[in-house]
C-alpha positions in Angstrom: -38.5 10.7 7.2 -41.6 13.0 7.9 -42.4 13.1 4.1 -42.1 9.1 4.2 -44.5 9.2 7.4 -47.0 11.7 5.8 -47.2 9.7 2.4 -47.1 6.7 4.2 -49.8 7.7 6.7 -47.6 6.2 9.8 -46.1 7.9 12.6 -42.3 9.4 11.7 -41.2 6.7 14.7 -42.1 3.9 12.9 -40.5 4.9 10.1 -37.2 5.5 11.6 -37.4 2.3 12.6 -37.9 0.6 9.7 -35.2 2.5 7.9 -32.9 2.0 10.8 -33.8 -2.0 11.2 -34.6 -1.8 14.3 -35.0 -5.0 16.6 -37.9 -3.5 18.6 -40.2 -2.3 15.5 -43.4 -4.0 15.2 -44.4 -2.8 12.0 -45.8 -5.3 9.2 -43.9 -6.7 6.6 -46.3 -4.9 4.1 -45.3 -1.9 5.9 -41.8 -2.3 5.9 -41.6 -2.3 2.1 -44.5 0.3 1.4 -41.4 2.6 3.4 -38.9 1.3 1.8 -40.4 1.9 -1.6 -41.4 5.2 -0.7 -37.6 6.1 1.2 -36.3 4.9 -2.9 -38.8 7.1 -4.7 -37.7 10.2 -2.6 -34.3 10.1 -2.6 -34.0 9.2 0.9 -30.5 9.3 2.5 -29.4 8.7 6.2 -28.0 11.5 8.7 -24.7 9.8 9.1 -23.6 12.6 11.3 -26.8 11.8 13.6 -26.3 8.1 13.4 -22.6 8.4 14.2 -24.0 10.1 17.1 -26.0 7.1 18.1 -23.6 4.5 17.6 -20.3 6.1 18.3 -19.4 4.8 14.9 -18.5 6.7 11.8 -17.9 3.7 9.6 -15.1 5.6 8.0 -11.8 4.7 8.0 -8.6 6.8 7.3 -6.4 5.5 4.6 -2.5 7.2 4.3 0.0 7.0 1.9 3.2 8.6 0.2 1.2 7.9 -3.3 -0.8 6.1 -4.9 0.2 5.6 -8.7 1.8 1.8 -10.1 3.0 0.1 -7.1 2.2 -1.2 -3.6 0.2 1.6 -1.9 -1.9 1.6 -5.3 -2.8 -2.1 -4.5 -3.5 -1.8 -1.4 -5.5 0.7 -1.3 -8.0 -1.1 -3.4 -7.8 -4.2 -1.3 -8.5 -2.2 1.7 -11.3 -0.2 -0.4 -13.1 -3.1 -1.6 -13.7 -4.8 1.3 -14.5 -2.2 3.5 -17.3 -1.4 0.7 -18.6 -5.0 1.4 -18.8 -4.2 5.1 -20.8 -0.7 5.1 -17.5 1.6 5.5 -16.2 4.5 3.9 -12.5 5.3 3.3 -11.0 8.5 3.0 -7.6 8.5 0.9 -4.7 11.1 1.5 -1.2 11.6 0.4 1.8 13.0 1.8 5.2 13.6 0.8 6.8 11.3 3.1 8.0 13.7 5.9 6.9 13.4 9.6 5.2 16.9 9.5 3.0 16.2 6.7 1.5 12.8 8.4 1.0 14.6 11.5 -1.0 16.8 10.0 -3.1 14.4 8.1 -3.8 12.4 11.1 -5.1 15.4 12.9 -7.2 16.3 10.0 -8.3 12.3 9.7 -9.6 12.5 13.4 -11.0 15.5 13.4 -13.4 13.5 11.2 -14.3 11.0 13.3 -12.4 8.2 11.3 -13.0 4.7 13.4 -9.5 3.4 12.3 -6.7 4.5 10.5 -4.5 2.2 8.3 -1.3 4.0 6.9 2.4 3.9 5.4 4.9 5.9 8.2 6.8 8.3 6.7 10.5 7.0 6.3 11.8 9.6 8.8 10.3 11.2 11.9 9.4 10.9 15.4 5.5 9.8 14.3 4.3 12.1 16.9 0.4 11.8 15.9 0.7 8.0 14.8 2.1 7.4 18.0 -0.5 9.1 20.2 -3.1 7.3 18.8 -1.6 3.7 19.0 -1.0 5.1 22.9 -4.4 5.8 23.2 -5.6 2.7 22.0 -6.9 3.6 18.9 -7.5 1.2 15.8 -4.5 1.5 14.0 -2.6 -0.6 11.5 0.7 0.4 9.6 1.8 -0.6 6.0 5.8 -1.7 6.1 6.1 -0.2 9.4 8.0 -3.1 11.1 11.1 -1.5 9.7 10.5 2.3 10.4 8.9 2.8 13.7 10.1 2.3 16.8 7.0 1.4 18.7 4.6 -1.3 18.7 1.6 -1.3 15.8 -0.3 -3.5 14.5 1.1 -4.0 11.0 1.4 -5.7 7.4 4.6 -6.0 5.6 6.4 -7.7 3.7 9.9 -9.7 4.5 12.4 -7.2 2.3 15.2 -9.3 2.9 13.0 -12.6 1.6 12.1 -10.1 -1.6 16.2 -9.7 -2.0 16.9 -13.2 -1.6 14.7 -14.2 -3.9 15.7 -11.9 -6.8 19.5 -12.7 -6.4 18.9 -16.1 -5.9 16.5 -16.4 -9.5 19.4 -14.7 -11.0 22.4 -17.1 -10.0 19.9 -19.7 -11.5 19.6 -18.6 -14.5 24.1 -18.2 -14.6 24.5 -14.6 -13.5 26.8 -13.6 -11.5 27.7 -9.9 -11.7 24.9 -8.1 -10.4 24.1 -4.2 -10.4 21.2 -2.5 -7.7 20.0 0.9 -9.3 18.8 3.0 -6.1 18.2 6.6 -5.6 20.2 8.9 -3.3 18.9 9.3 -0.6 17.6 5.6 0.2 14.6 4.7 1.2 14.8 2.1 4.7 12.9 -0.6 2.6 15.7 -0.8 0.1 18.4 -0.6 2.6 16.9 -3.6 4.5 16.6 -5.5 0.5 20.0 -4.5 -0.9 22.2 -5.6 2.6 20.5 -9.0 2.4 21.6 -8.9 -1.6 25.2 -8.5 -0.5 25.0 -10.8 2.4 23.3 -13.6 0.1 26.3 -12.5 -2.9 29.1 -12.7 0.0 27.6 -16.2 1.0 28.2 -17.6 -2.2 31.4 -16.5 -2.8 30.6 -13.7 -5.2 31.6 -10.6 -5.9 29.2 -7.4 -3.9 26.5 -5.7 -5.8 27.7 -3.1 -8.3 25.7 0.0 -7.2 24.4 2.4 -9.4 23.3 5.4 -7.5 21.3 8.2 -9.1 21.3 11.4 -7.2 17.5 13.1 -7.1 17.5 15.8 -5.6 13.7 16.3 -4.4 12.1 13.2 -4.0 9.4 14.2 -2.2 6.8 13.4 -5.0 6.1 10.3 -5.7 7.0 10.7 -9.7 9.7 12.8 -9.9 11.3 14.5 -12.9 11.6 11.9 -15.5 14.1 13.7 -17.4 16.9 13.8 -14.6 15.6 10.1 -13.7 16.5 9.1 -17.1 19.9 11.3 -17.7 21.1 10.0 -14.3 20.4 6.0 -15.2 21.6 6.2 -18.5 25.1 8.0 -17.1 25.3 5.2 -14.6 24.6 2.6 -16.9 27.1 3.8 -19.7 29.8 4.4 -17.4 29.8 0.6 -15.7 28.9 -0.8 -19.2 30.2 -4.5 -19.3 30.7 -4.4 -15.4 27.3 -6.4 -14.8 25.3 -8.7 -16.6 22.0 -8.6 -14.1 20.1 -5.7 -12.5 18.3 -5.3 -10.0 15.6 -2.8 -8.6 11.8 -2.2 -8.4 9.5 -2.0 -10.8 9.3 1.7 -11.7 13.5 2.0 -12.0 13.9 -1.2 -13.6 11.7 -0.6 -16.2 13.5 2.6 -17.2 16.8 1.1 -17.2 15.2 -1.7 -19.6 14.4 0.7 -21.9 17.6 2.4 -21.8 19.7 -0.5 -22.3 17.8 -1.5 -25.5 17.9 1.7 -27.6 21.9 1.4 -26.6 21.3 -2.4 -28.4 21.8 -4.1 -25.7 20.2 -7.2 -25.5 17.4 -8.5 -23.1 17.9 -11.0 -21.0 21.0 -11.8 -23.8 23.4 -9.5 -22.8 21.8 -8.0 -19.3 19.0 -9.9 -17.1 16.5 -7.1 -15.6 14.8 -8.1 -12.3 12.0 -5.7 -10.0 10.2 -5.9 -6.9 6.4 -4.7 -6.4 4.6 -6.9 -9.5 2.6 -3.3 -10.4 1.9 -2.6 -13.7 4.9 -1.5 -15.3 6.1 -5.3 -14.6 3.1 -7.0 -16.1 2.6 -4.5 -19.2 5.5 -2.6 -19.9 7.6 -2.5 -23.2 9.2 -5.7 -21.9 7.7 -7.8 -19.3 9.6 -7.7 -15.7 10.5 -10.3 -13.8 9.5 -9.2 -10.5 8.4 -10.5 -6.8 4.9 -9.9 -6.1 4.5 -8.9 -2.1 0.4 -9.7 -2.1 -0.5 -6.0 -1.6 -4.1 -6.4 -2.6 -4.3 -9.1 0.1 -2.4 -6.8 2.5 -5.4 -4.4 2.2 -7.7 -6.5 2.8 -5.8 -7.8 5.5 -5.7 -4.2 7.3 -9.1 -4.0 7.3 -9.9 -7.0 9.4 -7.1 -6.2 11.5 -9.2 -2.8 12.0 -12.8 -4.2 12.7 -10.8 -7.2 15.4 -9.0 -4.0 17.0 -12.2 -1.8 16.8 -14.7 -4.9 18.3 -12.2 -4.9 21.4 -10.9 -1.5 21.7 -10.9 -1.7 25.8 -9.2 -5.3 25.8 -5.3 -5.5 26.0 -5.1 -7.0 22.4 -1.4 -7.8 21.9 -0.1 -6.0 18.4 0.5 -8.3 15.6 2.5 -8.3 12.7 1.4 -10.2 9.7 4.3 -10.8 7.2 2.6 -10.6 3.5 4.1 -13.6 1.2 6.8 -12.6 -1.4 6.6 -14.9 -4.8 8.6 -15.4 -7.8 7.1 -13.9 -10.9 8.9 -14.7 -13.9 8.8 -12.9 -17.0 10.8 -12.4 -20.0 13.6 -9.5 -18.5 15.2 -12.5 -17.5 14.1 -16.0 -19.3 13.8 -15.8 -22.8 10.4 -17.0 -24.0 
């Protein structure tokens, strides 16, 4: 700013000001973009330590997930990055590997930053020591499919899960099956526990048979991709063993997608012999070796949504704001795993 002020022959006041847009600076409007020129010419950059200072503001914002690679938190993310772009803030992106230790110690790190909100996916298992504190304390915080893993109060976006397993089984009876496999991992995630017992509940209302499950044992899932090779040997053992036990399965994207591709080098025919059905809509689903039918939970929506949950919690951080839960919309998407085309 003083090299602005010397070229521009003007006190270094008026030119912090001007760069600042400040209400009380009486400077010409000839002035104003003489500065501003000058500021572009020289590579001028704001102290955003010194104007955090002033305003008590950052304008970054803390963004944590167990990964970020095909599905939801991918999606997210991006809704949450773009439109805090269009509003002047930063976001900072970390990963952890879904244990209670390792978000703790992210959110320390996070605030030690001066982040102004934090939105985040809760590790599956944990007592949430540091996510806890700071809803305690008031601070701007939303949660990402939290609704089913915390045990306090948060603002939070997720989706129904037991909507998302109604809706695949019920597409499935529609289309004549009636003997349906769920591919999980071991262990099981809550999200899946909540989808599959609202699969057999569904099944069990109509008279059906329950789900056939086909459980592949990983034994470190603490990475987001794992070890495709045991992935693959475990599906392909589960799937050759209960051969001509189901005509339908069911998973997310990333699982059902491997088992499509399994099923066809054994010749088996898709959606002829076996309908294939995922959850998440990422990009495994839409351009994959075969197309998924999958349910699409709005994620990029849900980031956006975070973010103005953020800026309504961060406007009245002293008022008693009641926490809100916003339930992101689960649709359909049909694709040729289970309608031939």
């Amino acid at each position: 700013m003083s090299d602005i002020a010397r070229q521009a022959g003007i006190h270094v006041t008026t030119v912090s000001q001007i760069l600042n847009r400040r209400s009380n600076c009486w400077a010409s409007e000839a002035t104003r973009r003489h500065v501003m020129k000058l500021a572009g010419e020289l590579g001028y950059r704001p102290n955003l330590a010194a104007r955090s200072l002033r305003s008590g503001r950052s304008h970054v914002i803390g963004y944590i997930s167990p990964g970020f690679g095909t599905g939801s938190p991918n999606s997210r993310a991006m809704g949450l990055t773009d439109t805090a772009m269009q509003h002047d803030y930063t976001v900072i992106v970390s990963s952890h590997p879904n244990d209670s230790e390792s978000e703790d110690r992210l959110i320390r790190r996070l605030a030690d930053r001066s982040m102004d909100g934090l939105v985040i996916y809760p590790a599956d298992k944990g007592p949430h020591t540091e996510l806890r504190r700071l809803v305690n304390d008031g601070f701007p915080v939303v949660t990402l499919d939290g609704s089913a893993l915390l045990d306090f109060e948060c603002d939070d976006i997720s989706p129904d899960y037991q909507q998302v397993g109604r809706l695949q089984v019920r597409h499935l009876l529609e289309t004549g099956r009636r003997r349906i496999g769920l591919i999980d991992t071991i262990p099981t995630g809550r999200i899946n526990v909540i989808r599959d017992q609202a699969i057999r509940d569904l099944l069990a209302r109509e008279g059906l048979p329950p789900p056939l499950e086909l459980q592949i044992a990983i034994e470190d899932l603490q990475s987001e991709f794992v070890d495709a090779e045991p992935l693959v040997t475990g599906i392909r053992a589960c799937l050759e063993t209960q051969r001509g036990c189901f005509d339908a399965l069911i998973s997310h994207d990333t699982l059902a997608s491997l088992a499509a591709r399994i099923l066809m080098e054994t010749g088996c025919r898709i959606p002829g012999d076996v309908s294939v059905m995922g959850a998440g809509n990422s990009i495994l689903a839409i351009y994959g070796l075969l197309p998924l039918t999958s349910i699409s939970t709005a994620d990029d929506q849900a980031g956006a949504l975070a973010f103005g949950l953020l800026m309504d919690r961060m406007k009245q951080k002293r008022a008693n704001l009641p926490f809100r839960r916003i339930v992101s919309p689960s649709n359909l998407i049909v694709r040729s795993s289970t309608i031939r085309t």
